[in-house]
Biopython code that builds the backbone (N, CA, C, O; Angstrom):
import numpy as np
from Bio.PDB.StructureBuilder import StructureBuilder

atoms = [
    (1, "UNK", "N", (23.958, 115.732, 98.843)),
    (1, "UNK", "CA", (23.347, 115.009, 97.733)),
    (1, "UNK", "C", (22.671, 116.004, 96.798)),
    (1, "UNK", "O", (21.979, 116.836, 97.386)),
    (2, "UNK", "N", (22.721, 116.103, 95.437)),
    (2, "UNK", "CA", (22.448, 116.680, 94.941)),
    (2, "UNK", "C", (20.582, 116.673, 94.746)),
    (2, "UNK", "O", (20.255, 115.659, 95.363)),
    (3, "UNK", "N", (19.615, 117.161, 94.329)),
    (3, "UNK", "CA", (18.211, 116.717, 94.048)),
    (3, "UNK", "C", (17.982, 115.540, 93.312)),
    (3, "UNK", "O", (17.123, 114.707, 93.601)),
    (4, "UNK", "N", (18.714, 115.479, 92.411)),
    (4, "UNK", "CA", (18.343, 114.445, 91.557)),
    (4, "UNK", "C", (19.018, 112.695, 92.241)),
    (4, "UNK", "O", (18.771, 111.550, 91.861)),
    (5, "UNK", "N", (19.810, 113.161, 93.229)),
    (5, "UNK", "CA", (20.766, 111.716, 93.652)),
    (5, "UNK", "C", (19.437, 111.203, 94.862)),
    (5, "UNK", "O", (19.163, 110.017, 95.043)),
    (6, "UNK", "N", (18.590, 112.595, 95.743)),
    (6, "UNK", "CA", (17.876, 112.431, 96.259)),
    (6, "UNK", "C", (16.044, 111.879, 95.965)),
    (6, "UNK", "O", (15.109, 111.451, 96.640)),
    (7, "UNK", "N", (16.293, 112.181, 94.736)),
    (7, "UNK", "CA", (14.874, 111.824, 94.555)),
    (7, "UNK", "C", (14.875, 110.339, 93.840)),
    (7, "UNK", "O", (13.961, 109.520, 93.937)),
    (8, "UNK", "N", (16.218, 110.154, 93.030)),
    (8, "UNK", "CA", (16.485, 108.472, 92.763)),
    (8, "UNK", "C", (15.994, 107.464, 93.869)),
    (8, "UNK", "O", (15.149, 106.569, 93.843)),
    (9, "UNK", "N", (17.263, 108.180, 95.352)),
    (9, "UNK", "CA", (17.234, 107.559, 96.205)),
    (9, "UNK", "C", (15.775, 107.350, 97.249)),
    (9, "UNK", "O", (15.724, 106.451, 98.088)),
    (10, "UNK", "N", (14.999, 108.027, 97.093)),
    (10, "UNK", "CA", (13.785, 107.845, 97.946)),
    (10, "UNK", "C", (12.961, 107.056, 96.722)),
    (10, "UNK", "O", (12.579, 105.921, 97.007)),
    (11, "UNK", "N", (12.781, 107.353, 95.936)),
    (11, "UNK", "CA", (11.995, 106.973, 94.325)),
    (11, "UNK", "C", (12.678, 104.835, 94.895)),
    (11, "UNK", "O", (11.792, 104.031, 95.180)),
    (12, "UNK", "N", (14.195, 104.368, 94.936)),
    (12, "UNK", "CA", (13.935, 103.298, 94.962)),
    (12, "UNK", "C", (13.597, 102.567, 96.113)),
    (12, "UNK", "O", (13.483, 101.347, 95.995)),
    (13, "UNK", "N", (13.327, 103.359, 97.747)),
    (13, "UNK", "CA", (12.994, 102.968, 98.812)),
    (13, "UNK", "C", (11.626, 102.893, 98.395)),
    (13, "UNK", "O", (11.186, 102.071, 99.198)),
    (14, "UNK", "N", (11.038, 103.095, 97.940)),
    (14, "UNK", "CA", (9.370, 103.169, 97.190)),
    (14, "UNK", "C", (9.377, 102.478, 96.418)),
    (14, "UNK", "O", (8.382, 102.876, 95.814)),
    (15, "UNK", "N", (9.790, 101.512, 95.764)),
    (15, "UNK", "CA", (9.805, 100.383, 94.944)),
    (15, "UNK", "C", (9.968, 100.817, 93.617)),
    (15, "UNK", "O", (9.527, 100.128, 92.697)),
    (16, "UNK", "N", (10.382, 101.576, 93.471)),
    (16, "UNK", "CA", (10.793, 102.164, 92.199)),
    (16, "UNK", "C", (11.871, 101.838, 91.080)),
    (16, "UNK", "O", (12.829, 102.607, 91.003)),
    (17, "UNK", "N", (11.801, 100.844, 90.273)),
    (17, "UNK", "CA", (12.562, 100.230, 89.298)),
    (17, "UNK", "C", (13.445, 101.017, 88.044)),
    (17, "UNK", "O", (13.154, 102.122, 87.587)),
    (18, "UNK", "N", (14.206, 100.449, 87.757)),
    (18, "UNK", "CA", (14.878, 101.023, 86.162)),
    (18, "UNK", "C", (14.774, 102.552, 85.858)),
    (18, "UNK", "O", (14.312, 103.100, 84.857)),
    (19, "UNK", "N", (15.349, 103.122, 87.032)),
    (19, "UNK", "CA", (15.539, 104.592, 87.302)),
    (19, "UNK", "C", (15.902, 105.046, 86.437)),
    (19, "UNK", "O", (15.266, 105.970, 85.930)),
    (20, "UNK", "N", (17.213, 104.542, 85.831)),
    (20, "UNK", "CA", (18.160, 105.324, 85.004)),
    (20, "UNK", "C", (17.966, 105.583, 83.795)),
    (20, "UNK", "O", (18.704, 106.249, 83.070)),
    (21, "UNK", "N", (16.803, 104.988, 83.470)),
    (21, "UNK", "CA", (16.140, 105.605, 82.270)),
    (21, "UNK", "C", (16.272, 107.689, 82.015)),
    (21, "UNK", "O", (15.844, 108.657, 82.643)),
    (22, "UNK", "N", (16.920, 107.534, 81.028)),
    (22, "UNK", "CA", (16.797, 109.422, 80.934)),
    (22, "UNK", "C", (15.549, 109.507, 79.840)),
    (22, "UNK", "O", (15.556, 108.951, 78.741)),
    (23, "UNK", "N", (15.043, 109.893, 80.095)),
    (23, "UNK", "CA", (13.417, 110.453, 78.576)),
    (23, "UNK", "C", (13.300, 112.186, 78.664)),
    (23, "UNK", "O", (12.802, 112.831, 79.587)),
    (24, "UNK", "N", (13.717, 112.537, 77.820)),
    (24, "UNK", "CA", (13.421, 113.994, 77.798)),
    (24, "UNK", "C", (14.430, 114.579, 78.976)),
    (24, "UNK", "O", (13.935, 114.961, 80.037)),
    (25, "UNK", "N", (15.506, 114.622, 78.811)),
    (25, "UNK", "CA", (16.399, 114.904, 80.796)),
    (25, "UNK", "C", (15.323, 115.023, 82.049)),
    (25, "UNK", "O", (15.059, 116.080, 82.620)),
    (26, "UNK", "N", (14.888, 114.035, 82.289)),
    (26, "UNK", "CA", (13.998, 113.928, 83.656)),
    (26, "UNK", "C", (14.247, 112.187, 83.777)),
    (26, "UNK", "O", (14.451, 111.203, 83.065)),
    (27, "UNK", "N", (14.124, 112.467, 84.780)),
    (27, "UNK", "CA", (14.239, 110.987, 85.563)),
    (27, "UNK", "C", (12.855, 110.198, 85.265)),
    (27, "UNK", "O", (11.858, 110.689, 85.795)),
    (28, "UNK", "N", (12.672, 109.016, 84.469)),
    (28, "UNK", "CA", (11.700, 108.315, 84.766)),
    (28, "UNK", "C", (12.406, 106.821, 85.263)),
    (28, "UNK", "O", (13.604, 106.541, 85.288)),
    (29, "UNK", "N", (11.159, 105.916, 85.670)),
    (29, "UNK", "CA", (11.345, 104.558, 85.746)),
    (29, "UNK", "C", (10.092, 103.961, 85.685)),
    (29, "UNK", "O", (9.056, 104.454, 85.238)),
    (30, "UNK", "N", (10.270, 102.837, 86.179)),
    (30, "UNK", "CA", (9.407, 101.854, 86.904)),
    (30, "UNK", "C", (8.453, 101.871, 88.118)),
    (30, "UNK", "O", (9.030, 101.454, 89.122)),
    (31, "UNK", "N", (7.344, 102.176, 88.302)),
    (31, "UNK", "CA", (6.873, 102.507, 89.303)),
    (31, "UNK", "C", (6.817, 101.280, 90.082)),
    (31, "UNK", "O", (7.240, 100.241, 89.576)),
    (32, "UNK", "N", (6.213, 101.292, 91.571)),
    (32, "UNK", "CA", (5.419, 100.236, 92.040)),
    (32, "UNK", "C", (4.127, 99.721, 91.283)),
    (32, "UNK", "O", (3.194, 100.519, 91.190)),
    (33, "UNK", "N", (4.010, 98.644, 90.814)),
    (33, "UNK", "CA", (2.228, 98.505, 90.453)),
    (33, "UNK", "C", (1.374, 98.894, 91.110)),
    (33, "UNK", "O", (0.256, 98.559, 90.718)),
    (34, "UNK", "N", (1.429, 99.690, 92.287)),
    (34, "UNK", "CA", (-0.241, 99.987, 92.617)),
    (34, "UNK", "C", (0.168, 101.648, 92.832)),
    (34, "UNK", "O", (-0.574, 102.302, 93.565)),
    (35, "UNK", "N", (1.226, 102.259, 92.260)),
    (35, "UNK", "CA", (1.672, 103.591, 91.515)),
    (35, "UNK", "C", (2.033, 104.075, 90.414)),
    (35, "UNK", "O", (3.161, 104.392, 90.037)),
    (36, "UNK", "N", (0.774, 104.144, 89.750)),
    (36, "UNK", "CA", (0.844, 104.697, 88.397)),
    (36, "UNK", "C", (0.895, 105.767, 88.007)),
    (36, "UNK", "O", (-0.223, 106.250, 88.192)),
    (37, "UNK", "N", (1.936, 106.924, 87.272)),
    (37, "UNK", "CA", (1.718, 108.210, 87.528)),
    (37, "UNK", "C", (1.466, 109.009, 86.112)),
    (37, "UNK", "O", (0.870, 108.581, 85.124)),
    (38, "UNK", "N", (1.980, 110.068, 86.263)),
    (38, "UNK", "CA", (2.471, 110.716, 84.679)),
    (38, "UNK", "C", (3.547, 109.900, 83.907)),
    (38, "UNK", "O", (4.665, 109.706, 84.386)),
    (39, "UNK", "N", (3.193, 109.470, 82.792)),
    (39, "UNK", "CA", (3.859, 109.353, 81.900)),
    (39, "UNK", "C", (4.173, 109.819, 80.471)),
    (39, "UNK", "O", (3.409, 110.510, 79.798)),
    (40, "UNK", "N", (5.484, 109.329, 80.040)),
    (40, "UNK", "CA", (5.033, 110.415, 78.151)),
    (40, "UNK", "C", (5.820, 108.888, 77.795)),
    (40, "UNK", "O", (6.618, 108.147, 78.369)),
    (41, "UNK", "N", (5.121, 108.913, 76.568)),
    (41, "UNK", "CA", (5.894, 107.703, 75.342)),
    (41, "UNK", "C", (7.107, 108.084, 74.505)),
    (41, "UNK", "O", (7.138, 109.209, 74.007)),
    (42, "UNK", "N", (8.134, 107.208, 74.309)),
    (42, "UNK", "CA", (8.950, 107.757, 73.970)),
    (42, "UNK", "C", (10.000, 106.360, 73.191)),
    (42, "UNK", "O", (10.546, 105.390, 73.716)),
    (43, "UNK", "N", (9.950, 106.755, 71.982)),
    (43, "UNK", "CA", (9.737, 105.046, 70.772)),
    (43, "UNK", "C", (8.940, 104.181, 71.012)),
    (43, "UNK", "O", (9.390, 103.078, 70.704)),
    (44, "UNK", "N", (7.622, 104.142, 71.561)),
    (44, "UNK", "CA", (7.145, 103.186, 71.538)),
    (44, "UNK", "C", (6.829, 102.885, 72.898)),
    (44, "UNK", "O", (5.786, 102.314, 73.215)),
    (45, "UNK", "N", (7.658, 103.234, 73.667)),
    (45, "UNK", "CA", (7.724, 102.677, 75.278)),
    (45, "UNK", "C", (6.918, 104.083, 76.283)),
    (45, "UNK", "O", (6.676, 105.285, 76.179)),
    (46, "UNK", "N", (6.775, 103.150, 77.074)),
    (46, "UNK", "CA", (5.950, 103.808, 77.994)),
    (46, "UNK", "C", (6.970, 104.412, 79.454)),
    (46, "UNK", "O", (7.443, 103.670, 80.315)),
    (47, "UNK", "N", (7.125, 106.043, 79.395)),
    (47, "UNK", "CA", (8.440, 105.466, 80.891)),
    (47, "UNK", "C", (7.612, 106.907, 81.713)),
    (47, "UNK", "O", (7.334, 107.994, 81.206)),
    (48, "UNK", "N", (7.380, 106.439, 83.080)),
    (48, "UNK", "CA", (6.831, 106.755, 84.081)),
    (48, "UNK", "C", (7.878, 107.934, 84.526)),
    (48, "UNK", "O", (9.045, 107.543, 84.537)),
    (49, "UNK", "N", (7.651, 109.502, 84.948)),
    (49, "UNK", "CA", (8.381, 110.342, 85.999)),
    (49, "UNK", "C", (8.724, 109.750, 87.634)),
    (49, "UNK", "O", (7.966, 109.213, 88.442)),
    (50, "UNK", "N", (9.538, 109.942, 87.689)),
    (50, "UNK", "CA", (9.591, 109.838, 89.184)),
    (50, "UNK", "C", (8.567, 111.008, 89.829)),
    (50, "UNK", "O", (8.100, 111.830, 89.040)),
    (51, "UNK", "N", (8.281, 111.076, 90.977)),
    (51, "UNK", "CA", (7.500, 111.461, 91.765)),
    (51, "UNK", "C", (8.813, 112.724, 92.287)),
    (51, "UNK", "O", (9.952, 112.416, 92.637)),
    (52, "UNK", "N", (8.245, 114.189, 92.209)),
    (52, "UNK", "CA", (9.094, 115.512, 92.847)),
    (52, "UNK", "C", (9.015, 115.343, 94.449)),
    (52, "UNK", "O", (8.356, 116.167, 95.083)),
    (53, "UNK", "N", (9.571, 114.455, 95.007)),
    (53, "UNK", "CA", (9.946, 114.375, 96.316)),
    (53, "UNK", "C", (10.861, 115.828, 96.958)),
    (53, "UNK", "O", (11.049, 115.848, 98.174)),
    (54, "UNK", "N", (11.181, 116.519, 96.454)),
    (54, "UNK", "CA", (12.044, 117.627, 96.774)),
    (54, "UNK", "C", (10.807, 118.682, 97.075)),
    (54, "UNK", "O", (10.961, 119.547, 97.937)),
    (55, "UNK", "N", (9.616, 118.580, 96.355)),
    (55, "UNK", "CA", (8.916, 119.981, 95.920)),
    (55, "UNK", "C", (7.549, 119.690, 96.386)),
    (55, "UNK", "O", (6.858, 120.463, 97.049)),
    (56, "UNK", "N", (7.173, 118.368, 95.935)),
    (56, "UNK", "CA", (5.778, 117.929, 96.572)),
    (56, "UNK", "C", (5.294, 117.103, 97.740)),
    (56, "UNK", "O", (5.236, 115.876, 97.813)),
    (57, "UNK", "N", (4.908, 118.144, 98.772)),
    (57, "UNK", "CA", (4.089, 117.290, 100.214)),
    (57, "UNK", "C", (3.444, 116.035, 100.018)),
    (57, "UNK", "O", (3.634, 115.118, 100.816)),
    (58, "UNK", "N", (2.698, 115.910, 99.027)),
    (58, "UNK", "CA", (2.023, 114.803, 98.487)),
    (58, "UNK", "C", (3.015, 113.559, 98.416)),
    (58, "UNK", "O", (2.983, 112.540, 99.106)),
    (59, "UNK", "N", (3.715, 113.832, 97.618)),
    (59, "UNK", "CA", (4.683, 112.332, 97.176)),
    (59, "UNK", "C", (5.942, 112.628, 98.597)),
    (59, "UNK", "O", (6.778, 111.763, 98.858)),
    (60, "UNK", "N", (5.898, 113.416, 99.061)),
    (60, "UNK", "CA", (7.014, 112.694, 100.485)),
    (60, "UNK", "C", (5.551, 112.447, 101.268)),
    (60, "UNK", "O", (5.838, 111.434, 101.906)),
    (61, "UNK", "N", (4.672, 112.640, 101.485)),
    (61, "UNK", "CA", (3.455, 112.022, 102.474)),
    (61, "UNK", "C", (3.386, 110.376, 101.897)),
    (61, "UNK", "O", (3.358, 109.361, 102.593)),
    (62, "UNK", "N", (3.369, 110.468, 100.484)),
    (62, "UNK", "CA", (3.257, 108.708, 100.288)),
    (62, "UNK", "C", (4.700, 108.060, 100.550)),
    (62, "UNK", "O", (4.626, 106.968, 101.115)),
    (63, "UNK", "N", (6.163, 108.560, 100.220)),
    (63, "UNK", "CA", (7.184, 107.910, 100.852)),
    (63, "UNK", "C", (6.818, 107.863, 102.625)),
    (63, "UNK", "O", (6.906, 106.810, 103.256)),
    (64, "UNK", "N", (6.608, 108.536, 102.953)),
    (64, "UNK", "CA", (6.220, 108.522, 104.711)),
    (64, "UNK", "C", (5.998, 107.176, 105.184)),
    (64, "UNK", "O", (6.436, 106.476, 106.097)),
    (65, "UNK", "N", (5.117, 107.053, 104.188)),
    (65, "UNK", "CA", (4.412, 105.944, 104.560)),
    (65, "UNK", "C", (4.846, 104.402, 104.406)),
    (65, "UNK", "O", (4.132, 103.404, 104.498)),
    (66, "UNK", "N", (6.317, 104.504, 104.127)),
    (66, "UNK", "CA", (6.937, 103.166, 104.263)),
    (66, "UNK", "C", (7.834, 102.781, 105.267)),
    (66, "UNK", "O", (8.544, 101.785, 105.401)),
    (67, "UNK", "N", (7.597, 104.064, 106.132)),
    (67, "UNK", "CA", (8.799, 103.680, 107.501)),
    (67, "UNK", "C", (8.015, 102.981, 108.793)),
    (67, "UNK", "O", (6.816, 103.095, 109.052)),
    (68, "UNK", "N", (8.817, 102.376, 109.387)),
    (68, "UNK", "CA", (8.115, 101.762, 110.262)),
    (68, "UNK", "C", (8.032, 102.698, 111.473)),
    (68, "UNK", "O", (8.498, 103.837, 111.463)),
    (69, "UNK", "N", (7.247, 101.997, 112.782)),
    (69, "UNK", "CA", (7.138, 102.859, 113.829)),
    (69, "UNK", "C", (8.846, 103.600, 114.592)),
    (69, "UNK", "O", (9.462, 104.544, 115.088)),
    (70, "UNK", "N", (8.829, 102.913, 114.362)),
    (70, "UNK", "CA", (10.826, 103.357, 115.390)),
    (70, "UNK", "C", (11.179, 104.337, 114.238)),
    (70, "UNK", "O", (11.405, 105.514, 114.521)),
    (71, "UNK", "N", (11.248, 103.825, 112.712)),
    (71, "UNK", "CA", (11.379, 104.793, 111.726)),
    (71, "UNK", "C", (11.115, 106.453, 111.735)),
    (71, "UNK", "O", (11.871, 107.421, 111.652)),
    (72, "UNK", "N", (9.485, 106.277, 111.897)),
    (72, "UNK", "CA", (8.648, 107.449, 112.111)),
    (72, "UNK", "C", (9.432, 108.172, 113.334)),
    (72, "UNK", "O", (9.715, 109.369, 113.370)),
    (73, "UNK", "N", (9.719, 107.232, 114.301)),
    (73, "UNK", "CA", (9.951, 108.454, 115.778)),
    (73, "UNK", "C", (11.422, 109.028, 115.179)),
    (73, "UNK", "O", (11.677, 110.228, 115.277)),
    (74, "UNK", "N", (12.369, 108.092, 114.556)),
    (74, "UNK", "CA", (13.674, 108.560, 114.425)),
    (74, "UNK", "C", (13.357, 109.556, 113.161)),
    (74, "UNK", "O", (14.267, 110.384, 113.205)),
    (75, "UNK", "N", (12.592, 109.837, 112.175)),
    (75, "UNK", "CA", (12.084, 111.089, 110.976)),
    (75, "UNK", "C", (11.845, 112.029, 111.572)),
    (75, "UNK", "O", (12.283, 113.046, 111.035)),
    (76, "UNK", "N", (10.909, 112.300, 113.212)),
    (76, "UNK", "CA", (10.803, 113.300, 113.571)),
    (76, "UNK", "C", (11.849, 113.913, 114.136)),
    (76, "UNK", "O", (11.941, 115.141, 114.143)),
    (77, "UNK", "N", (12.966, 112.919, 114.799)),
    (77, "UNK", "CA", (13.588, 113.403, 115.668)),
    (77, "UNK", "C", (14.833, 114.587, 114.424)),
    (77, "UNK", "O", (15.321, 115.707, 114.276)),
    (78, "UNK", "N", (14.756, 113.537, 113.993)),
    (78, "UNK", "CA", (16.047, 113.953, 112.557)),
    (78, "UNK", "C", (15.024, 115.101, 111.629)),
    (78, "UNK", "O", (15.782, 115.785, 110.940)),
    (79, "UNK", "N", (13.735, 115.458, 111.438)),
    (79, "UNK", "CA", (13.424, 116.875, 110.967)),
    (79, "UNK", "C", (13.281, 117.734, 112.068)),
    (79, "UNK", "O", (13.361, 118.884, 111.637)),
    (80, "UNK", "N", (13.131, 117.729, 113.120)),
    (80, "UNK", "CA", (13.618, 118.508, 114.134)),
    (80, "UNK", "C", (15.259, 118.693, 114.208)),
    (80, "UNK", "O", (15.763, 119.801, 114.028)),
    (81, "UNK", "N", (15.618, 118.160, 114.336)),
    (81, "UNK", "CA", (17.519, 118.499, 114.150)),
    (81, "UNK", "C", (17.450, 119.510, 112.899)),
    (81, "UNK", "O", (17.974, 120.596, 113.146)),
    (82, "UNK", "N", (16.739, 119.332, 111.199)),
    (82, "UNK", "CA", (16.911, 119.889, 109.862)),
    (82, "UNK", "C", (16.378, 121.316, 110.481)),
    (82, "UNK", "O", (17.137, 122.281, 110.571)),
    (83, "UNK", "N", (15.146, 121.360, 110.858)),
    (83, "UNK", "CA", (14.250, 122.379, 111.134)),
    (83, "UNK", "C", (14.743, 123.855, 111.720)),
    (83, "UNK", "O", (14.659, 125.049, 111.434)),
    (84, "UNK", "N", (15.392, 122.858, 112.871)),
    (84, "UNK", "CA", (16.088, 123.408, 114.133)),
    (84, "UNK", "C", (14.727, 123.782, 114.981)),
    (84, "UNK", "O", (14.353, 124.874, 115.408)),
    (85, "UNK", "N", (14.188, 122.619, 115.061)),
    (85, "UNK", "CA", (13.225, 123.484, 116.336)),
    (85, "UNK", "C", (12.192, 122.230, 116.511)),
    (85, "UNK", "O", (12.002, 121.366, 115.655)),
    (86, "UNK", "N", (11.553, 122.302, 117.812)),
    (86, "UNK", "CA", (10.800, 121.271, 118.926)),
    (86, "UNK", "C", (10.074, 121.586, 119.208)),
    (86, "UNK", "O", (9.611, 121.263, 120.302)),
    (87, "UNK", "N", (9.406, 122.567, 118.262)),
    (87, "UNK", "CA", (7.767, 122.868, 118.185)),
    (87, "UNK", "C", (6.735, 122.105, 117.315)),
    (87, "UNK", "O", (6.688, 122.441, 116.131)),
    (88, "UNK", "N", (6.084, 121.339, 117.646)),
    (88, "UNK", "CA", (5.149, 120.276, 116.547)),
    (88, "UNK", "C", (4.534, 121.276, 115.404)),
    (88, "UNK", "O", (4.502, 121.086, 114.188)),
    (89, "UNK", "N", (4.066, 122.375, 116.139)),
    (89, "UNK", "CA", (3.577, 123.010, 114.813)),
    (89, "UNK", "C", (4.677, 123.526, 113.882)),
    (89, "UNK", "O", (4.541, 123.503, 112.659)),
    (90, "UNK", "N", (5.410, 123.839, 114.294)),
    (90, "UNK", "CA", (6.893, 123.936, 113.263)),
    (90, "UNK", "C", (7.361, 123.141, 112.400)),
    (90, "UNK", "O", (7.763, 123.565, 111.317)),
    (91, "UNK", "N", (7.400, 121.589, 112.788)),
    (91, "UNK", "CA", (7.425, 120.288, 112.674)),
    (91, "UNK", "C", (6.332, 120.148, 111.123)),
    (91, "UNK", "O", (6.880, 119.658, 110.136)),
    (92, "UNK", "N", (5.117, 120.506, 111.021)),
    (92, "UNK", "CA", (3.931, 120.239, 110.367)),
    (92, "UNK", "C", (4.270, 121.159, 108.905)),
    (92, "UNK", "O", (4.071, 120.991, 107.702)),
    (93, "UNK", "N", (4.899, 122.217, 109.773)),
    (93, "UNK", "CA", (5.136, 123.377, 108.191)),
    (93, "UNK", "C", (6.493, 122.774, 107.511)),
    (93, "UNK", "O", (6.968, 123.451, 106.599)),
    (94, "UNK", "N", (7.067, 121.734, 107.819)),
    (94, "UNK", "CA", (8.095, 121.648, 107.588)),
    (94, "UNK", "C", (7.874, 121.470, 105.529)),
    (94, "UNK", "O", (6.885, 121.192, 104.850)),
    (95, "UNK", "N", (9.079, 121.739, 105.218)),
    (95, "UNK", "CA", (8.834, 121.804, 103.359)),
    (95, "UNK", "C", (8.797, 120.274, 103.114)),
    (95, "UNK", "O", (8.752, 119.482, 104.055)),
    (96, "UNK", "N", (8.814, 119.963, 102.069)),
    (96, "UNK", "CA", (9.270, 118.799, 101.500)),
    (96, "UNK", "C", (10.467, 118.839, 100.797)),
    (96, "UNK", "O", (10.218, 118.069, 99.869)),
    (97, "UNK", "N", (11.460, 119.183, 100.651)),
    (97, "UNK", "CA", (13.091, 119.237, 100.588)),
    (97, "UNK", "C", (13.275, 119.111, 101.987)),
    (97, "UNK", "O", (14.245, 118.372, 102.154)),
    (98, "UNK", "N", (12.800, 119.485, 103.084)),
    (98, "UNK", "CA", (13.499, 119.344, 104.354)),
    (98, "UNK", "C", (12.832, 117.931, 105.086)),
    (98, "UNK", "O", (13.367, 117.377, 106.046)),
    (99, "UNK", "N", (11.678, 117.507, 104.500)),
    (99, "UNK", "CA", (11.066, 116.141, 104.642)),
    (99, "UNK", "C", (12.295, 115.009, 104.166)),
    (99, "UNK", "O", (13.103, 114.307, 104.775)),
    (100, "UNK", "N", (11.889, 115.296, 102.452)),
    (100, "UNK", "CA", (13.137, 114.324, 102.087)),
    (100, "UNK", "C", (14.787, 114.237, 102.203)),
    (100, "UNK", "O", (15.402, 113.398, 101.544)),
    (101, "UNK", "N", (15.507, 115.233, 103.151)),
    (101, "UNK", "CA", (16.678, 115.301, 103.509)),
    (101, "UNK", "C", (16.382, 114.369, 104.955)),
    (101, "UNK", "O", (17.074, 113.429, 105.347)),
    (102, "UNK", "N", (15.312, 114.850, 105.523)),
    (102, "UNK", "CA", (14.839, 113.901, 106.956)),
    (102, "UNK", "C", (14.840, 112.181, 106.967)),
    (102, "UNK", "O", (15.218, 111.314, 107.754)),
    (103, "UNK", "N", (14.122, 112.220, 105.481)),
    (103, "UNK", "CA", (14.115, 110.940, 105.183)),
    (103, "UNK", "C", (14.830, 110.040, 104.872)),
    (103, "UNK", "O", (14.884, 108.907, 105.350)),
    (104, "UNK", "N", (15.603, 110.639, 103.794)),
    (104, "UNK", "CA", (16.720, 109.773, 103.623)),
    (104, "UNK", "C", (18.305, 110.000, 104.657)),
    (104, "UNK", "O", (19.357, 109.439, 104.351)),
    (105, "UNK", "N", (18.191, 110.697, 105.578)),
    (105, "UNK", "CA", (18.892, 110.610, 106.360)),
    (105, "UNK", "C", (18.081, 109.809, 108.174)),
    (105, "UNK", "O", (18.680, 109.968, 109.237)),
    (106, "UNK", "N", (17.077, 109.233, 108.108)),
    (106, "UNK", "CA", (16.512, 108.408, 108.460)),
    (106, "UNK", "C", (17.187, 107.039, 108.578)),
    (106, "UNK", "O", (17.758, 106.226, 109.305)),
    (107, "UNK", "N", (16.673, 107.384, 107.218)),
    (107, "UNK", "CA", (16.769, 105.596, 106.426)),
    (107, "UNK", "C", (18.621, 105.301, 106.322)),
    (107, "UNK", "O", (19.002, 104.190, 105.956)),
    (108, "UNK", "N", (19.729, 106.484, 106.706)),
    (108, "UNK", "CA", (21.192, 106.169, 106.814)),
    (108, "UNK", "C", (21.392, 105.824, 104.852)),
    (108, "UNK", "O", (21.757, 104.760, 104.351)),
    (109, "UNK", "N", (21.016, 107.097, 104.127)),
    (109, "UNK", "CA", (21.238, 106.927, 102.690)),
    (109, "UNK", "C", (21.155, 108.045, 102.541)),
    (109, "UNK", "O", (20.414, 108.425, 101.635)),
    (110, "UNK", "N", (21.947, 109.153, 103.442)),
    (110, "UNK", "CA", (22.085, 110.289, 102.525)),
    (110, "UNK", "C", (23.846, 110.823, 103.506)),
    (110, "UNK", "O", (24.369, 111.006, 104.605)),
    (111, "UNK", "N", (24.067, 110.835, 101.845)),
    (111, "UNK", "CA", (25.629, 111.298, 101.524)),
    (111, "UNK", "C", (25.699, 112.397, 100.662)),
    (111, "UNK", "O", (25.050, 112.797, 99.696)),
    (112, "UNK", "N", (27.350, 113.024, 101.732)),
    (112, "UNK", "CA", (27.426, 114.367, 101.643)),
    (112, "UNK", "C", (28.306, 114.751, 100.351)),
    (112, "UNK", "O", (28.508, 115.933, 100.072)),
]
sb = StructureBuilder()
sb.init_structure("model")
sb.init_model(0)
sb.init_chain("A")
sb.init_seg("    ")
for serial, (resi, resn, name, xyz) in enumerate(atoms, 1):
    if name == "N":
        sb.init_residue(resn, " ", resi, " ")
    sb.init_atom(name, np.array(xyz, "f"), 0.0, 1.0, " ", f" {name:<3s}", serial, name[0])
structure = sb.get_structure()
């Protein structure tokens, strides 16, 4: 998956609307209402960035947070497989590109 097919794809497991908006070549949309982020205006309209799920710990820590418990155990098991390794503290340094490859190969939405 390329970055940008990946950050769509976690961006709409997060409730993330009317992706395909292009503003300036960057991905904006629709956020969740109780995620309001950076935005720039553009004719008039207001269009929200997606969140750098590839680059920022922060915004894959808030996707994290929509998997359920069985979810969570099957994310670790599957960034341990990315990682290559079954050390928790290894596990903790893990990047966020190797979070969100975890994730959306979790969730059975990431294609090769």
């Amino acid at each position: 998956m390329s970055p940008e097919q990946q950050r769509i794809a976690i961006a709409q497991v997060c409730g993330w609307t009317n992706i395909n908006i292009q503003c300036s070549n960057i991905n904006c949309g629709t956020p969740p209402s109780s995620k309001i982020g950076p935005a720039i205006c553009l004719e008039g309209i207001w269009h929200y960035t997606l969140p750098d799920y590839l680059s920022d710990l922060n915004a894959m820590h808030e996707a994290e947070k929509i998997l359920s418990d069985e979810q969570r155990y099957n994310y670790m098991l599957t960034l341990a497989e990315i990682t290559k390794t079954t050390q928790f503290r290894n596990l903790i340094s893990s990047t966020a590109a190797q979070r969100a490859k975890a994730f959306l190969k979790t969730l059975n939405l990431w294609t090769s």
